[in-house]
C-alpha positions in Angstrom: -29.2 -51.7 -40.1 -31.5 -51.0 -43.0 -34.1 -53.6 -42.0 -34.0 -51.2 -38.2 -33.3 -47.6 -40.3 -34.3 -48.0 -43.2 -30.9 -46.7 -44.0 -27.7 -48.5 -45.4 -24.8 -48.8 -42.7 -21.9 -46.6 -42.9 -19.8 -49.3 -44.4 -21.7 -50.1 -47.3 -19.9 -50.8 -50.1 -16.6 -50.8 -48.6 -15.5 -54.6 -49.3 -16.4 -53.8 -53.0 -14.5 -50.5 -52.4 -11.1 -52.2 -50.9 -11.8 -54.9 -53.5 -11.6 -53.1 -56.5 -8.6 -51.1 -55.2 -6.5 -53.9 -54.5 -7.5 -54.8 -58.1 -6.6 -51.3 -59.4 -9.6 -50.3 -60.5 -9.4 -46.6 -57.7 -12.4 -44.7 -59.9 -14.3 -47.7 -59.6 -13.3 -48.1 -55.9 -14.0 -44.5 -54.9 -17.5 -44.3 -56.8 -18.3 -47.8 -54.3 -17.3 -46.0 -51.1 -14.6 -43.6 -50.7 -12.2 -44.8 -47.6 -12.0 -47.9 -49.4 -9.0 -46.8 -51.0 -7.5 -45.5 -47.6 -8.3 -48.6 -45.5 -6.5 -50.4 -48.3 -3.5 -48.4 -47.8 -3.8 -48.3 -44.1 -4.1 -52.3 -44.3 -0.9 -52.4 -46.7 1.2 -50.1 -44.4 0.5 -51.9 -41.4 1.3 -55.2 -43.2 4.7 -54.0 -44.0 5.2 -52.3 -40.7 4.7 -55.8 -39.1 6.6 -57.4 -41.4 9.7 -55.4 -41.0 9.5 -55.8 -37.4 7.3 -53.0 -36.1 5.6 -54.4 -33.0 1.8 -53.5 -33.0 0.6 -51.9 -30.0 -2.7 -51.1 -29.0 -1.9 -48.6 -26.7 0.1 -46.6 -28.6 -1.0 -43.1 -29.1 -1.4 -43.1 -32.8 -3.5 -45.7 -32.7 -6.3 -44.0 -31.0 -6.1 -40.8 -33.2 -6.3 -43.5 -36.1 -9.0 -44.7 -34.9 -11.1 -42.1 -34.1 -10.2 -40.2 -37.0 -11.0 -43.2 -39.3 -14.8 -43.5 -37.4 -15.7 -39.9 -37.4 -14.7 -39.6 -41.4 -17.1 -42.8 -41.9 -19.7 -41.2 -40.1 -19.3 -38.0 -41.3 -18.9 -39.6 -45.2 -22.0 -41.4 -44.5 -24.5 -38.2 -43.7 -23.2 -36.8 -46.5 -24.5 -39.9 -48.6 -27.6 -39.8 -46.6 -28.5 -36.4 -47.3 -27.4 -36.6 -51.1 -30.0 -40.2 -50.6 -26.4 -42.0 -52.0 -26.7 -45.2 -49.7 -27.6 -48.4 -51.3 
């Protein structure tokens, strides 16, 4: 995306985000990208849901409303980065 934009994708940073989360380390993680925190928690809940016998349905109502929520706070986190020039 920054090779076509000249931009850094919305996602940037957000392995090193979940990363240093998983590790602990949630300043450091939020100063990286800010959902990474929250898709480590999503991720975690999930897990356990699964593993305590929750069947995963794509079609379930919630999942959509998770979904879209999740894209239009990355996009919307991303402008702002934009606009304060904060992506790598």
């Amino acid at each position: 995306m920054k090779i076509v934009t000249g931009l850094g994708c919305p996602g940037c940073g957000m392995t090193r985000s979940v990363s240093a989360a998983a590790h602990g380390r949630i300043l450091e993680s939020l100063r990286m990208h800010a959902l990474g925190p929250a898709i480590l928690l999503l991720v975690v809940a999930l897990w356990f849901a699964l593993l305590f016998g929750a069947k995963a349905r794509i079609d379930h109502p919630w999942t959509t409303k998770v979904l879209v929520g999740f894209v239009f706070a990355l996009l919307a986190y991303w402008m702002v980065r934009v606009f304060l020039g904060a992506v790598p």
